[in-house]
C-alpha positions in Angstrom: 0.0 0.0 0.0 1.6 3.2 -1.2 0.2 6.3 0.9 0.6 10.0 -0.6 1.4 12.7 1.2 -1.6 14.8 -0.5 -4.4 12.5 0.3 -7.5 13.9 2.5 -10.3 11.6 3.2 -11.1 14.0 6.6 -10.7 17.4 6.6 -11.1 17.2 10.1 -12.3 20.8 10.6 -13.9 21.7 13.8 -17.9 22.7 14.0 -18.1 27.0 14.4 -21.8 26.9 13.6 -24.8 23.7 14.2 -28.1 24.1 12.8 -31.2 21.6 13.5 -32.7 20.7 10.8 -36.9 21.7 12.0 -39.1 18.3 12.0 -41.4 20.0 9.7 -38.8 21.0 6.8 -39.9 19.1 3.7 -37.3 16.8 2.0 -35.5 18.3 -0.6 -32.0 19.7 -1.9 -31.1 23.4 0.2 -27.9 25.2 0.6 -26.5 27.3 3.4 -25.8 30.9 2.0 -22.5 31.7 3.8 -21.4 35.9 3.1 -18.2 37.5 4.7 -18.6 41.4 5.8 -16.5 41.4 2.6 -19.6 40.6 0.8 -18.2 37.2 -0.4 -20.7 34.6 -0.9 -20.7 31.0 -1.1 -23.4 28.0 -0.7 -23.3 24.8 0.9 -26.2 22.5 -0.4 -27.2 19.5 1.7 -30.3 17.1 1.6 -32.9 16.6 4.2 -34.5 13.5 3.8 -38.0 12.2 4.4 -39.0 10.8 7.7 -38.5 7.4 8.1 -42.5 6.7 8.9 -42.6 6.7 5.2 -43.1 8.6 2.0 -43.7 12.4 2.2 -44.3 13.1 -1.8 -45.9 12.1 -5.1 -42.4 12.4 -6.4 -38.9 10.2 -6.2 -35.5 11.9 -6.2 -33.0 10.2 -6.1 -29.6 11.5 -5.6 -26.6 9.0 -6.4 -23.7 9.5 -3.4 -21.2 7.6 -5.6 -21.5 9.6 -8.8 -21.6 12.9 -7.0 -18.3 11.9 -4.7 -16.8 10.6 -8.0 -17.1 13.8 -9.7 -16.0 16.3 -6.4 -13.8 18.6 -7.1 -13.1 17.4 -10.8 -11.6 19.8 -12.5 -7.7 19.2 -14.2 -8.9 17.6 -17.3 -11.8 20.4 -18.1 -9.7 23.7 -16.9 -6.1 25.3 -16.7 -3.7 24.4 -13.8 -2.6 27.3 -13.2 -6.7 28.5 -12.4 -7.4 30.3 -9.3 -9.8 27.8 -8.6 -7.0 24.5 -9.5 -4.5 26.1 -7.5 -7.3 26.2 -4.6 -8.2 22.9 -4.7 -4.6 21.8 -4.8 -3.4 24.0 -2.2 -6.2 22.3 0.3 -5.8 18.9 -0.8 -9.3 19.1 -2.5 -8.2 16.5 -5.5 -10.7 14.8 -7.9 -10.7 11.6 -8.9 -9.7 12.9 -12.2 -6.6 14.3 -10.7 -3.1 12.7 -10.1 -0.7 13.1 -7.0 1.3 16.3 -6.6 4.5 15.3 -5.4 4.6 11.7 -6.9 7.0 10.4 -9.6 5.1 7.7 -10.7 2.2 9.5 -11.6 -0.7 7.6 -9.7 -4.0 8.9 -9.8 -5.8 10.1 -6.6 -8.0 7.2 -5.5 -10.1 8.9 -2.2 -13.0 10.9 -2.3 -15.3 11.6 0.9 -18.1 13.8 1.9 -15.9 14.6 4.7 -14.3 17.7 2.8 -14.8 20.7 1.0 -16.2 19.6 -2.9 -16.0 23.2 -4.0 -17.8 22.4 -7.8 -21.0 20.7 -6.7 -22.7 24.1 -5.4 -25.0 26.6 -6.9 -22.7 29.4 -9.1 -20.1 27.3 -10.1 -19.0 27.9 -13.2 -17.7 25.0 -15.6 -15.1 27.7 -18.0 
């Protein structure tokens, strides 16, 4: 087993804010709208998922985990490396699984992806160039 020293399965980052999710929020896709006094603005999407008692809607959404944690943070085959954005993601640790180690001569391909860190080019705004 050969470990790189750019994977990041955990970015281990400790809570600063906790929201409870009220019992009587439909299901659905939502995103947190986080702004900086700068007037920066970014949104986190998550999913709030129907009781467990049963079916809430007419409709069926389903949102595949493993196709969406496949394609986080993709980005080195579809933009420039040198990117704001690329050099963000690589600065963090943020790879893709489209995205090869950093710092490794034999060229292996990144191999982890969790829901456990940032995936900056899943969220509402981002824009493919």
């Amino acid at each position: 087993v050969y470990l790189h020293d750019d994977d990041l399965d955990d970015a281990a980052w400790e809570p600063t804010r906790e929201w409870t999710v009220p019992s009587d929020l439909a299901s659905g896709t939502y995103a947190f709208r986080l702004a900086t006094p700068s007037g920066a603005v970014d949104h986190v999407p998550f999913v709030v998922t129907p009781p467990q008692s049963g079916p809430t809607a007419d409709v069926l959404l389903v949102l595949p985990t493993f196709s969406y944690l496949a394609y986080a943070n993709e980005h080195s085959l579809w933009s420039a490396s040198d990117a704001p954005e690329d050099k963000y993601l690589r600065k963090n640790r943020l790879h893709g699984l489209y995205d090869k180690h950093l710092n490794d001569p034999t060229g292996d391909g990144v191999q982890y992806s969790s829901w456990k860190r940032p995936i900056m080019n899943m969220r509402p705004h981002y824009q493919w160039r």
